[in-house]
C-alpha positions as CSV (number, residue, x, y, z in Angstrom):
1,X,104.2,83.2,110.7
2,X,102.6,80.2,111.2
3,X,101.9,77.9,107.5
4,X,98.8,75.3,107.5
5,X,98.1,72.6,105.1
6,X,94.6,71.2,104.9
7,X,93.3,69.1,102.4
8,X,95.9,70.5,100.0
9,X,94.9,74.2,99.8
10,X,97.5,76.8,101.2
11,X,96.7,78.8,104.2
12,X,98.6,81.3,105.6
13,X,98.2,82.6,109.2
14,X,100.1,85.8,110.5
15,X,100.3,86.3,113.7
16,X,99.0,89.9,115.2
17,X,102.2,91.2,116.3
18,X,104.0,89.6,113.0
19,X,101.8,91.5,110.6
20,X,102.3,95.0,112.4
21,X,105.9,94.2,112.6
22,X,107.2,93.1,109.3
23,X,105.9,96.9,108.0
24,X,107.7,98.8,111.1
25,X,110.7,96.5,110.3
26,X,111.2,97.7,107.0
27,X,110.1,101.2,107.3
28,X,112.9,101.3,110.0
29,X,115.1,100.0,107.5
30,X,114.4,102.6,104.8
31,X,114.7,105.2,107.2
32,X,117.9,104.2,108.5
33,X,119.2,103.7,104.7
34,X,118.3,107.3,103.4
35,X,120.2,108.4,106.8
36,X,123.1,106.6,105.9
37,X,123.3,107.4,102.3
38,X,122.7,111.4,102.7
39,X,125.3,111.3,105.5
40,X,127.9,110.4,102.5
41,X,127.7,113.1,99.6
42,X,129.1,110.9,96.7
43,X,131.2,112.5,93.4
44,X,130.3,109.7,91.3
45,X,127.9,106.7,90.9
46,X,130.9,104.4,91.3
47,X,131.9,105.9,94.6
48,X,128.6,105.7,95.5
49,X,127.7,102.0,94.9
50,X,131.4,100.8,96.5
51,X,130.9,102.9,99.4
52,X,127.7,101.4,100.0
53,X,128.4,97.9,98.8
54,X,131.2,97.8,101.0
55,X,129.6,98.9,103.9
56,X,126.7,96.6,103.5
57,X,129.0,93.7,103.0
58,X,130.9,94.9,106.2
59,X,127.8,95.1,108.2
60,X,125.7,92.0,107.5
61,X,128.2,88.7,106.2
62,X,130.0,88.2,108.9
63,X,127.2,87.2,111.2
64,X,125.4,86.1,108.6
65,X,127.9,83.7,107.2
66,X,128.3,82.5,111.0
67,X,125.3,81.7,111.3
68,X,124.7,79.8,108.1
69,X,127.9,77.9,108.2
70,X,126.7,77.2,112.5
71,X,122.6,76.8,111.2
72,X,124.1,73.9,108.1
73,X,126.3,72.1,110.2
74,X,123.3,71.5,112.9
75,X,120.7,70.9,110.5
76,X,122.7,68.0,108.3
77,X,123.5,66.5,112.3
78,X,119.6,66.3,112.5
79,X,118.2,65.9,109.3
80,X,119.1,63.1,107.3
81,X,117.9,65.5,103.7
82,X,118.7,68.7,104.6
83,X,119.2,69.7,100.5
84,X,116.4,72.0,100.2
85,X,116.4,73.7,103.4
86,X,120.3,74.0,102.8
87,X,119.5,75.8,99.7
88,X,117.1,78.9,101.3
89,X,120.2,78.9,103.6
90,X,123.1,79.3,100.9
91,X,120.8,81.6,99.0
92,X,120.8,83.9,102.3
93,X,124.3,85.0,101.2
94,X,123.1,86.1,97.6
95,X,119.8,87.9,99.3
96,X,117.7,85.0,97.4
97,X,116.3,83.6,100.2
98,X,112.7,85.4,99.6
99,X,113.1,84.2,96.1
100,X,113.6,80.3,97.5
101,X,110.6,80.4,100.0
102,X,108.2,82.0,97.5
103,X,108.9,79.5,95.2
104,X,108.8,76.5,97.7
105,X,105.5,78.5,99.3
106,X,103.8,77.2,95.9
107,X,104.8,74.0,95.7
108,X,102.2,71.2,96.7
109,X,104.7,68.8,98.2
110,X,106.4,71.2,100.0
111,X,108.1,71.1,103.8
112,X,106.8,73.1,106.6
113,X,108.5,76.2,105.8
114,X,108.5,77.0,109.8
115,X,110.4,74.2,110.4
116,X,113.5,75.3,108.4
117,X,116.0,77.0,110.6
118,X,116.8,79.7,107.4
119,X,112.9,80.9,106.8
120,X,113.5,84.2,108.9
121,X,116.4,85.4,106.7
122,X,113.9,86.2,103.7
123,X,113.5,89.6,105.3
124,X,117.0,90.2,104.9
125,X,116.6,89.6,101.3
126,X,114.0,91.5,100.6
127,X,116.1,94.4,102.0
128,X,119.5,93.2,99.9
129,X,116.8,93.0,97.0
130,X,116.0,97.0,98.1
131,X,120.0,97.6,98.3
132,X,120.1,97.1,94.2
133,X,117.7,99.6,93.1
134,X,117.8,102.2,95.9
135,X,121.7,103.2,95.5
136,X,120.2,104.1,91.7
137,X,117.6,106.2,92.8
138,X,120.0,108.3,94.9
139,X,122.0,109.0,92.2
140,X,119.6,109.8,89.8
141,X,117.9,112.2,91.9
142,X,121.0,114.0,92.8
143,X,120.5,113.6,96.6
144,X,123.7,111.6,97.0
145,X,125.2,115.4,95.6
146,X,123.3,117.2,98.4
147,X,121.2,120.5,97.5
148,X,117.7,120.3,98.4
149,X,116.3,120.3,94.4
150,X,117.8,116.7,95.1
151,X,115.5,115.7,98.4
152,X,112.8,116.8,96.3
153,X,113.5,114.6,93.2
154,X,113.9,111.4,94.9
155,X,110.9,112.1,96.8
156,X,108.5,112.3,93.7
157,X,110.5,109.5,92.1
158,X,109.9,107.3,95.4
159,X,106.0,108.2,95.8
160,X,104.7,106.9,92.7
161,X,106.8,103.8,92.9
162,X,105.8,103.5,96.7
163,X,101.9,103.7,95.7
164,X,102.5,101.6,92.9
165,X,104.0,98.6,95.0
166,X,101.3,99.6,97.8
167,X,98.3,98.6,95.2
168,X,99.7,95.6,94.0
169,X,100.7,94.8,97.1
170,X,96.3,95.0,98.1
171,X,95.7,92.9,94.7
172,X,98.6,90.1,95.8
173,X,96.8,89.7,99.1
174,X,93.8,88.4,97.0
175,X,95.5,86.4,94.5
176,X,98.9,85.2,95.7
177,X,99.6,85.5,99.7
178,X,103.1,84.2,99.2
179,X,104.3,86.7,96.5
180,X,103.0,89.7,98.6
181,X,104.6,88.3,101.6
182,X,108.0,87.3,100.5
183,X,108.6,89.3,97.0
184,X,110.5,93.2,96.8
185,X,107.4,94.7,94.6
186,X,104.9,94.1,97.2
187,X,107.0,95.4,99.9
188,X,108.7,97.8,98.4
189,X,106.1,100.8,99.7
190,X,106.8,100.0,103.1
191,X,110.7,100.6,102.4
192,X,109.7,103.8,100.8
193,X,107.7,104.4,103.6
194,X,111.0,104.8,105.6
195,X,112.6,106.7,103.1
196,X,109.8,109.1,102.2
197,X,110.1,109.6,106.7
198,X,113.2,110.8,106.6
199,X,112.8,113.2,103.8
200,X,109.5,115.2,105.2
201,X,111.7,115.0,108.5
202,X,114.7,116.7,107.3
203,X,115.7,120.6,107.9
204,X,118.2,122.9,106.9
205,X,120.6,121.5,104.6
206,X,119.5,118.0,102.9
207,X,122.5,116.3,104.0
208,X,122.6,117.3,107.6
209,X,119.9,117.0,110.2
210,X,118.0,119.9,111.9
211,X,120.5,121.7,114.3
212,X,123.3,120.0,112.2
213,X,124.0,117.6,114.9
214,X,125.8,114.0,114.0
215,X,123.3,111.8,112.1
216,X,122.7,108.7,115.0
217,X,122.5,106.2,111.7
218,X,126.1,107.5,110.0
219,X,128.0,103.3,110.5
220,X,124.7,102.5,108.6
């Protein structure tokens, strides 16, 4: 996206392709996750959570602590105070990075947040954000147990959650761009979105899909 400053009031421009993107992006993503997760029956919530936790951690630091550690070294070559860009970079690794820019988003004397070489990891974030609550709702539906009464209970536990962060996503829009841009509760619907997918999707048994071929997201 592209961020404006004129005459001190904040304006924020999203590009077309950005703003049909971001949503597909994370609906992906919550489709892919619910894949994963049903894929891997678990006896207990601590299996669960280090199962996933591992995986996750498996998947996304290594090439996200190369980049970081490439990104910082560049950036303090360039930029003679790099301290707060550092920061949204650093907070990357802790999935705080939405938290940073929102926060520097509502600052007056703020950089151009396009200009720091970290901005695009708040997506990322947002999903690590997703990664604390989801794992719960899997478990306290029963789907991560299979049988289908537990497809069924995570699906009413995500809807009303999902049309709750939908709405205050719409009221956000009007009162604080940032917040619905860069914050979990406004996005959270979309992530849903992806979830609730692959639940009207699936056949036969809840933790096998239809014709109980190999799941294509199982190194999820």
């Amino acid at each position: 996206f592209f961020f404006q400053a004129e005459d001190g009031i904040r304006d924020y421009k999203v590009t077309g392709v950005q703003t049909c993107a971001l949503p597909i992006f994370f609906v992906i993503s919550g489709f892919v996750i619910t894949a994963s997760l049903a894929s891997r029956p678990a006896a207990s919530l601590s299996d669960l959570l280090l199962g996933f936790y591992a995986r996750r951690i498996r998947r996304l630091l290594p090439a996200l602590l190369l980049f970081v550690l490439v990104a910082a070294t560049a950036l303090c070559l360039v930029n003679p105070d790099p301290g707060q860009m550092l920061g949204v970079g650093w907070g990357s690794l802790f999935g705080s990075s939405s938290l940073i820019l929102h926060k520097l988003a509502l600052e007056y004397f703020r950089p151009a947040i396009g200009l720091n070489p970290f901005a695009h990891t708040w997506s990322l974030g947002v999903e690590e954000q997703f990664y604390l609550l989801f794992p719960l709702l899997i478990w306290i539906s029963g789907f991560a147990r299979h049988g289908r009464s537990g497809s069924r209970r995570l699906g009413w536990l995500l809807l009303p959650l999902a049309l709750a962060s939908l709405a205050l996503f719409q009221h956000q829009l009007g009162v604080d761009q940032s917040a619905a841009y860069y914050l979990l509760p406004g996005r959270f619907w979309e992530l849903a979105a992806g979830a609730l997918t692959y639940l009207a999707l699936e056949t036969g048994e809840p933790n096998q899909p239809a014709g109980g071929a190999p799941l294509p997201f199982r190194s999820a």
